[in-house]
N, C-alpha and C positions, 0 to 999 in steps of 0.2 A: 614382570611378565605382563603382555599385553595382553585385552580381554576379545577372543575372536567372538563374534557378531555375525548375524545370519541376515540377510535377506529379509527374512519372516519377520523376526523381530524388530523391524522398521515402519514410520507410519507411512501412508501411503498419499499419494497427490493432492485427494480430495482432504481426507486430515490436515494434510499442510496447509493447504489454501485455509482451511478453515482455521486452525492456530494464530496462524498471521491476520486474520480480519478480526478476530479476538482482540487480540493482542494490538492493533492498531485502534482499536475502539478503547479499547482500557487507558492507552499512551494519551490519547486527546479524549478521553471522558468530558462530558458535559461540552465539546464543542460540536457544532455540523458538519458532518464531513458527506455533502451532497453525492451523488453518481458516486460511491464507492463501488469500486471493484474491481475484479481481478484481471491484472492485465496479462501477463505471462507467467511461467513457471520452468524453474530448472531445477532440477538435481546435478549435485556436486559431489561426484565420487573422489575425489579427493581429500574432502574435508566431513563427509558424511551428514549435509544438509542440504535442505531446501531452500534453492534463493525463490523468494515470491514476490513478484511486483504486484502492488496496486495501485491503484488511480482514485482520484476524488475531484473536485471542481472547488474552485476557489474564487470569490465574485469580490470585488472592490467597487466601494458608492466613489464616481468620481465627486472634488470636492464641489464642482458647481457645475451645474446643469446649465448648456448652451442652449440658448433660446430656439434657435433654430434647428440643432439635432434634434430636440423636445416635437417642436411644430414639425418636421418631416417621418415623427415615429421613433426617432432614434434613441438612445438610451446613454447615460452618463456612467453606467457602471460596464465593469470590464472582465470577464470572465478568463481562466483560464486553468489547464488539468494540472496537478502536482502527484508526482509520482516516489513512492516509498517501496525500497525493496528491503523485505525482513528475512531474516536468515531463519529459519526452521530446525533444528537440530532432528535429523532421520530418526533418532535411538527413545528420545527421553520427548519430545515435540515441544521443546521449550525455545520460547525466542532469543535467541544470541545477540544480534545485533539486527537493527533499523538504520537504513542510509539513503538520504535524498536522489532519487536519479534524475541526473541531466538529460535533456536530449539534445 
């Protein structure tokens, strides 16, 4: 027999987002996850979770500094945003699954 489930008894948007930025802080403990935050949010009535993307920035030291990007100001490292969407479970707000997003 399946278990009917209200409405009421679900957490709400702001809960979720918050779950999932938990939860991605625990997954990579002890590293920096610069500019973290929340990029979109969807609920998934068919599976009864929150998909949550977030964002963070990610910097690499190139391996050797050009003399000249150097003297024009420029900079040898190379930034860019990486994107995690974490399933939120509506009922229990426990994290299901973490997946890379492309764009």
């Amino acid at each position: 027999m399946a278990i009917q489930r209200t409405e009421a008894e679900q957490i709400d948007v702001k809960q979720a987002v918050q779950k999932a930025i938990a939860y991605i802080r625990e997954l990579y403990q002890g590293e920096a996850l610069p500019n973290l935050r929340l990029e979109e949010v969807e609920f998934s009535e068919s599976d009864d979770r929150w998909h949550v993307t977030v964002g963070y920035t990610v910097t690499e030291q190139g391996e050797q500094s050009n003399a000249l990007i150097t003297a024009l100001g420029g900079s040898a490292t190379r930034s860019w945003r990486e994107y995690k969407i974490i399933e939120i479970d509506a009922y229990t707000g426990a994290a299901r699954s973490m997946k890379i997003r492309k764009l």
